[in-house]
N, C-alpha and C positions, 0 to 999 in steps of 0.2 A: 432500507433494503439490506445493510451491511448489519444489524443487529439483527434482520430477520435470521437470513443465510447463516448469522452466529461464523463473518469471516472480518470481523471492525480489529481484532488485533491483527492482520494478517497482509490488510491493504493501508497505506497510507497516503491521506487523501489533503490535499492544499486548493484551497482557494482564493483567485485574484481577484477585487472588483475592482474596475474602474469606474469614475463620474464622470462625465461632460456634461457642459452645460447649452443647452442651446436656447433660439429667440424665436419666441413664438407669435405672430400675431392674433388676433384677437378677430372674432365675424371674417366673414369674408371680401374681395378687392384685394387691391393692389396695396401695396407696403406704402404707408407716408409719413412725414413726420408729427401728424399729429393721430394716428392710428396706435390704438391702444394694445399691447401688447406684454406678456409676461416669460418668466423665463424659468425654461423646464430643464430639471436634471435627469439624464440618462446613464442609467446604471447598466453595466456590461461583467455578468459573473465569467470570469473563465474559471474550469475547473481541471485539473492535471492529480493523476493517479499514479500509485504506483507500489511493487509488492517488498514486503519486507522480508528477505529471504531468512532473517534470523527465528524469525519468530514462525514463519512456516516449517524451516527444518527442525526445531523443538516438537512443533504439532507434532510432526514426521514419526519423529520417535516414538512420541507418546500415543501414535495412534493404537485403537484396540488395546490399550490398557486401560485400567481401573486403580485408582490410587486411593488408596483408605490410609488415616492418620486418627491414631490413636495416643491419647497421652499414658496406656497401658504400657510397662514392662512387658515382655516376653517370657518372662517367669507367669506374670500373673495373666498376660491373655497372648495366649502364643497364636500363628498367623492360623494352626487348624482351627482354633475355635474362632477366632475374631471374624471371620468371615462367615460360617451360619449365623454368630449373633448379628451382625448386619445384615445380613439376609432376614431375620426376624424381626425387622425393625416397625416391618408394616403394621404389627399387633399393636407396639406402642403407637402408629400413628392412628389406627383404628380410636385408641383411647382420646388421642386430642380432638378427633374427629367430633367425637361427641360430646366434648365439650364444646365446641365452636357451632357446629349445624347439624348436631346429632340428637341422641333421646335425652341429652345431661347440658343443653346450651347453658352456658355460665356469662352469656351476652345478650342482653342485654343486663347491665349489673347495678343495681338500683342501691344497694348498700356504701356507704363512703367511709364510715368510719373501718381502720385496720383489722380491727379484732373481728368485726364484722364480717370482712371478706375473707379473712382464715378461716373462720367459722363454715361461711357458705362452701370453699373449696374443699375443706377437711367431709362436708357431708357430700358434694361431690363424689369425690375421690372414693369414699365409702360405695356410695352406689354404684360407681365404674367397678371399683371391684367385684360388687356382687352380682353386676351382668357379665362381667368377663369369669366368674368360677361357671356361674350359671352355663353358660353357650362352654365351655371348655369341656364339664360334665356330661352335655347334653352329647356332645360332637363325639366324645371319645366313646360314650354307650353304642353308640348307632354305630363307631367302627369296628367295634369291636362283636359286636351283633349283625355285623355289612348289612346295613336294614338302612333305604333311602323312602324316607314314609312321604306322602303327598299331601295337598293342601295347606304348606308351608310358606308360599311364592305368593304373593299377592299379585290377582290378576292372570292367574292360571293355574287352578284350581288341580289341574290333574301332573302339575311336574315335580317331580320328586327331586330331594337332595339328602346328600349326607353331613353337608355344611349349613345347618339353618342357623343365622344370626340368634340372639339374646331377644333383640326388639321383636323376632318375628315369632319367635316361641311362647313371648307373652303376650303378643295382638292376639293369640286364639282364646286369650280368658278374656276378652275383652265386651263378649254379650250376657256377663250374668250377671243378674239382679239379684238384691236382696228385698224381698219384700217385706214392707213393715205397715201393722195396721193394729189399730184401734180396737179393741172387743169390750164384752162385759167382762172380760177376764183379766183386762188388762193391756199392755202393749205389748203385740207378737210379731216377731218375725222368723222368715223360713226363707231358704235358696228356692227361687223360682224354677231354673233353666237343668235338667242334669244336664250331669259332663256329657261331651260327644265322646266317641271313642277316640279322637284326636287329645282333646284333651286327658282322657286318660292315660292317651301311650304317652303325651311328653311330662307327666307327673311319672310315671314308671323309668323312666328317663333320666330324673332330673331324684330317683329316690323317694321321692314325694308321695307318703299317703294318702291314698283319694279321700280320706274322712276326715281332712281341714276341710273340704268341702263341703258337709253335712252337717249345714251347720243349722239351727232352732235355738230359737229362747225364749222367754214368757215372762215380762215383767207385769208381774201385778199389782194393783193398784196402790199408793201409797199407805205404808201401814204392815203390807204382807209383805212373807219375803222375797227374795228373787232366785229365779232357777234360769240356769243356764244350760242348755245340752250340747254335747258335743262328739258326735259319736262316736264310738272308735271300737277297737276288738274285745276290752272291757267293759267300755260304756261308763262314761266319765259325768259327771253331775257339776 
């Protein structure tokens, strides 16, 4: 209770026990001396409380303050900046997020040798950055244009925001296929799905030409050569 309440420095709490022992017999009748019988210890907690005025009247003081500790100089991070950067701290924890039970878990970690595990975090760490410019880009477009687009929220379809995560900007490319099949021609593939207009506005968003999307190729049979297409405002081969 005293850790719940978070008041265990504030009350100082002792405990007595005492033992007695007493005799017990055994079934029931009258006490004899050939009646079998055993002998029970009786524990008796007292408990006595009491408050520690030193340490409440420090709370006292310290109530409704905020104390931040910095191994920064005052040259290099004086008290106006040091407190937005702690205010900002959420971002970075956004980032650890995702490595622990986010889109980037680095746990379960199957790798044991060292070089191994620097490796895995170094490609990590890459793609945290590359959803964190991504959603940065994405957030600053749409303030900057005050445009809260819908179909962003999963599981309600019609609520708009102007803060759409990284993760949920690219669950909307998440139903296109590439189809690939078999001909006399050889092996072809073509994008199944066009873009919706959603995914168009967060490519326009995000800078993103819609014609990495447009995509075709035709490999032909071994022997010939291969053509790839790729469409774009020139038209690229």
């Amino acid at each position: 209770m005293l850790r719940r309440h978070q008041v265990t420095p504030f009350i100082e709490i002792r405990v007595e026990e005492t033992v007695t022992s007493k005799k017990r017999y055994i079934g029931p009748g009258r006490p004899g001396p050939n009646r079998p019988w055993r002998m029970e210890e009786v524990r008796r907690a007292h408990l006595t409380y009491g408050r520690r005025p030193e340490a409440i009247e420090e709370a006292l003081c310290l109530a409704g303050w905020r104390i931040h500790v910095t191994n920064a100089s005052r040259q290099v991070l004086p008290l106006g900046e040091a407190i937005p950067h702690y205010r900002g701290m959420w971002r970075n924890e956004r980032g650890y997020h995702r490595f622990k039970k986010g889109s980037l878990p680095a746990l379960p970690l199957f790798v044991r040798l060292p070089e191994r595990i620097i490796g895995l975090m170094l490609l990590l760490m890459i793609a945290l950055q590359a959803l964190t410019l991504l959603e940065f880009v994405a957030r600053q477009a749409l303030a900057e244009q005050g445009e809260e687009p819908a179909g962003l929220v999963p599981g309600n379809p019609k609520m708009k925001t102007a803060r759409p995560s990284a993760e949920r900007l690219l669950a909307r490319f998440d139903n296109l296929h590439l189809l690939v099949e078999r001909t006399e021609e050889g092996l072809k593939g073509e994008l199944v799905e066009p873009l919706t207009p959603l995914q168009r506005r967060i490519l326009a968003l995000l800078g993103v030409p819609e014609h990495v999307y447009d995509l075709s190729f035709l490999r032909p049979p071994p022997g010939n050569s291969y053509t790839c297409h790729n469409i774009s405002e020139k038209g690229v081969k």
